[in-house]
C-alpha positions as CSV (number, residue, x, y, z in Angstrom):
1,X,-66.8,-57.3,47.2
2,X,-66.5,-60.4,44.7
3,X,-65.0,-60.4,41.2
4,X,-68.8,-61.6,40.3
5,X,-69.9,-58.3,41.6
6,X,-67.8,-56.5,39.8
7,X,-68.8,-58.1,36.9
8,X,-72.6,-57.4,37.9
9,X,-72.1,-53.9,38.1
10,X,-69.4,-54.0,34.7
11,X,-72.7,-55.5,32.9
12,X,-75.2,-53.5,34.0
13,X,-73.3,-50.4,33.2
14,X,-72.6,-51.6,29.5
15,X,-75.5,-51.9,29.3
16,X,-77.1,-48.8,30.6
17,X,-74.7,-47.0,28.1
18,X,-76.2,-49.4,25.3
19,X,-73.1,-51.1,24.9
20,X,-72.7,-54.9,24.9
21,X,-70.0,-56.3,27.3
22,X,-67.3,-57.5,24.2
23,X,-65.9,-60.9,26.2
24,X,-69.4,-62.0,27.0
25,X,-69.9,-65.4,25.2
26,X,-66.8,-64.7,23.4
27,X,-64.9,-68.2,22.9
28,X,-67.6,-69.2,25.3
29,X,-66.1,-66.6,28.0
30,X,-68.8,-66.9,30.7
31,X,-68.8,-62.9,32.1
32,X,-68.5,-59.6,31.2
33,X,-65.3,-58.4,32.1
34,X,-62.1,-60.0,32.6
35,X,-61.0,-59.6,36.8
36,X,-57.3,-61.0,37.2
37,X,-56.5,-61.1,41.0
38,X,-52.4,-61.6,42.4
39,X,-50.8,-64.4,40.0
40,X,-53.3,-64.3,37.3
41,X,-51.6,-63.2,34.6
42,X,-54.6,-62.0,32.5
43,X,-58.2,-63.2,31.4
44,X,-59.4,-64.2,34.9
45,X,-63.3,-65.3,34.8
46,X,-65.2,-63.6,37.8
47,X,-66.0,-65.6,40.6
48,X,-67.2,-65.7,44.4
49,X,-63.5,-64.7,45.5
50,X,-63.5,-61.8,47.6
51,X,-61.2,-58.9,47.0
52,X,-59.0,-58.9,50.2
53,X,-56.9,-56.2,51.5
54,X,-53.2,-56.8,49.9
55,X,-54.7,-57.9,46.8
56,X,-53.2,-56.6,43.2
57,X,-56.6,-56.8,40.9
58,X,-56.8,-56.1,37.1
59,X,-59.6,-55.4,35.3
60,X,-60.1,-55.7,31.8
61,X,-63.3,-53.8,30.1
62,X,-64.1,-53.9,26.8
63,X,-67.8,-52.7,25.1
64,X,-68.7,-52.7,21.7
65,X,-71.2,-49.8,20.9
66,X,-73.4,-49.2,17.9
67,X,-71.3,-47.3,16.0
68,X,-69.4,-50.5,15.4
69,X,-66.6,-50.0,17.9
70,X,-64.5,-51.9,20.4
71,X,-63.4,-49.6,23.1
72,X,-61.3,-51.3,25.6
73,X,-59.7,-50.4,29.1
74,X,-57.5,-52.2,31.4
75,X,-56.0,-51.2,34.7
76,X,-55.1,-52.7,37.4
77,X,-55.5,-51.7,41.1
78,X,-53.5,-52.1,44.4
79,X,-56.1,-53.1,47.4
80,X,-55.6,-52.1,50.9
81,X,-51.9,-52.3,51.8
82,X,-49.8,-54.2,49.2
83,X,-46.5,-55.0,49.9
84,X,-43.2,-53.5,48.6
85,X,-42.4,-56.2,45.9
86,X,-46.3,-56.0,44.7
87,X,-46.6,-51.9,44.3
88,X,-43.0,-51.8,42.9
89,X,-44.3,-54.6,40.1
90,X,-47.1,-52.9,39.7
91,X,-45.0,-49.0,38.9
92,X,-42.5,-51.3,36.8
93,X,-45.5,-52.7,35.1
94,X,-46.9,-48.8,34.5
95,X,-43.7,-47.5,33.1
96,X,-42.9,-50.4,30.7
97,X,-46.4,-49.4,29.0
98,X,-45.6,-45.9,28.9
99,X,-42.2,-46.4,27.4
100,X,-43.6,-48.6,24.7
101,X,-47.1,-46.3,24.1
102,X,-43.7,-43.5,23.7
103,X,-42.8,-45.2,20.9
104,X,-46.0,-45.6,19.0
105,X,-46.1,-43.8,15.8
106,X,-46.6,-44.4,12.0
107,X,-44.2,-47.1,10.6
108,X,-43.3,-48.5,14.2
109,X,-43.0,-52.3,13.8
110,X,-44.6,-54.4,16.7
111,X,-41.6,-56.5,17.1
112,X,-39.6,-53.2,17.8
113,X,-41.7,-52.4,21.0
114,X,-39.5,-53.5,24.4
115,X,-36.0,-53.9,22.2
116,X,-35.0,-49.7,23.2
C-alpha cells in the first residue's frame, strides 16, 4: 500500500462521517492526513512510496466536525519485522508520552512536561 492510499481512504472516511480532513489545504498542505515513514520526523505529505516491511509509519489524523471541533489522533505503527533499535524507539517514544500525559492536570505549566 502507498502513503497516497492511505490518504484516499483517510479522506473518504472523513468524509463519510461528515467531517472535513483538518490539514487539507491548510498552509497549502496538499492531503488529508499527515503519513511520516522511518526518519520523518513529523508532517510527511503522502506520496507513491510504498509501505515496506521494516518500515516505522506515523499517522497523523485530524477532522473537524460540525459541532466546531478538532479531533485529532496520531500513532504510529511498526510494519512487518522492525529491527531492535526501531521497536525499542518506538516503546521509548510510547512511554515518554505517557509519562508526560501522567502529569497533565490543572495548573501544570507546558514548560514543566519532560523536566521529572
Amino acid at each position: 500500500v502507498t502513503t497516497d492510499e492511505i490518504d484516499r481512504i483517510v479522506h473518504e472516511a472523513s468524509i463519510e462521517r461528515d467531517c472535513y480532513p483538518s490539514p487539507l489545504n491548510y498552509y497549502n498542505f496538499p492531503k488529508s492526513v499527515c503519513t511520516s515513514v522511518n526518519e520523518v520526523i513529523c508532517h510527511g505529505i503522502p506520496d507513491y512510496r510504498e509501505i515496506q516491511d521494516g518500515d516505522i509509519v506515523n499517522l497523523d489524523i485530524t477532522t473537524f466536525n460540525r459541532g466546531g471541533y478538532h479531533g485529532d489522533l496520531n500513532e504510529t505503527f511498526c510494519v512487518g519485522n522492525v529491527d531492535e533499535e526501531g521497536k525499542k524507539l518506538v516503546k521509548t517514544a510510547f512511554e515518554c508520552l505517557q509519562t508526560a500525559l501522567a502529569m497533565v492536570k490543572p495548573g501544570t505549566l507546558y514548560r514543566d512536561l519532560g523536566t521529572k
